[in-house]
N, C-alpha and C positions, 0 to 999 in steps of 0.2 A: 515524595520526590522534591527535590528543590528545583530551584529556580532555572540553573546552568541544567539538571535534566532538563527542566521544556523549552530552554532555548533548543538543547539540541533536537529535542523534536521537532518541535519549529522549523530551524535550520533546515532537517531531512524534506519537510513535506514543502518547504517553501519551493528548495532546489529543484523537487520534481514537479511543482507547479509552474516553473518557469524550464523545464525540461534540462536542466543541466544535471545530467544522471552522475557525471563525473562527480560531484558538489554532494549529489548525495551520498553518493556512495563513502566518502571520507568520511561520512559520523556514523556507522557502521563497524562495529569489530569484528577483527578477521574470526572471530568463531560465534556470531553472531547468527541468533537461530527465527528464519523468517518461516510461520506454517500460516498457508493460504487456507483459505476456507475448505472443509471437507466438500464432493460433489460438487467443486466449483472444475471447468474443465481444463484448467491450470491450476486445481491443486496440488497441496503436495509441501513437504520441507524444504527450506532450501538455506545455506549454511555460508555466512560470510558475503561482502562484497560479489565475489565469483555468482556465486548461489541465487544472489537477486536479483544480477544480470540475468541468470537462466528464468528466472520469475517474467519479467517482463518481456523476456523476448517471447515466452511461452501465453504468455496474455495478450500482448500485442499482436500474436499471430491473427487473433480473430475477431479482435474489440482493440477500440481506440479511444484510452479511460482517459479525462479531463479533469482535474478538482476545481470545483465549483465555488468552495467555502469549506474552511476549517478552522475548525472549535477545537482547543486543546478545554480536557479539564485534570485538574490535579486529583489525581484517584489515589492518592498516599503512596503506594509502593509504586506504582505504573502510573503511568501519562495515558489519559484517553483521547483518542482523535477522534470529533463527530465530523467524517466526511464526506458535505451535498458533492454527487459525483455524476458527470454525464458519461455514459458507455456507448461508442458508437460501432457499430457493424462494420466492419471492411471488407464483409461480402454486401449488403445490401443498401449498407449507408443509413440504416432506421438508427434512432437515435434514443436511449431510455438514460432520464434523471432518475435517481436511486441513490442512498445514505450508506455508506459502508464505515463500520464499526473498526479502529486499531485502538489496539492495545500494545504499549512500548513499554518495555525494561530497559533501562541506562545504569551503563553500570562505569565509572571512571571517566566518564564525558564521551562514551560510546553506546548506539544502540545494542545490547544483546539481546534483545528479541521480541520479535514483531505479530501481531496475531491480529487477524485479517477475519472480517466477520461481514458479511453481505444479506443487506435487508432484504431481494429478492433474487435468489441466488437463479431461480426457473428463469426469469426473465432474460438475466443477463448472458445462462448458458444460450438459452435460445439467438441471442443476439451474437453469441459467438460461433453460432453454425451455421448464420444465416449463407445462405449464398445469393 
């Protein structure tokens, strides 16, 4: 990947570390293909700006994810994100730090697809059913 790819990765993860979802969503292509971790309880495909929106409003329903620190490294074809991330409960408010794995394809100065990888996936489900 070049350069301009990890700006744009960059760019994505900055926007949604300062919460401006609109921001990220621009370096996103409209057929851009985002898969959430398998047995995460917002997983699942989700397809283009629209599609990410349903991502997060489906994750947000039960956790309240914060990025902590992010690492890009150049993995030759994809960009890797090493992301320290805090997940917080919006039923009980407990709160778990945990490393979640992205993997970016940029293709013309847009993301085409996103792969979502979570170091403790138990934990985090648990923290999304908490009540």
């Amino acid at each position: 990947m070049s350069e301009a790819d990890r700006q744009v990765v960059k760019g994505f993860v900055d926007a949604f570390i300062r919460g401006d979802l609109e921001d990220a969503l621009t370096r996103l292509a409209d057929d851009a293909v985002v898969d959430e971790a398998d047995g995460m309880d917002f997983s699942g495909r989700f397809t283009g700006p629209a599609g990410f929106v349903k991502l997060i409003e489906k994750m947000t329903a039960g956790v309240e994810p914060r990025i902590d620190k992010n690492s890009l490294i150049d993995g030759g074809d994809v960009i890797v994100s090493r992301l320290d991330m805090t997940f917080t409960s919006r039923g009980s408010g407990r709160s778990l730090a945990t490393r979640v794995t992205e993997i970016y394809t940029v293709r013309d100065g847009k993301i085409v697809g996103l792969d979502s990888f979570y170091k403790d996936p138990v934990a985090i489900n648990a923290l999304y059913n908490e009540k």
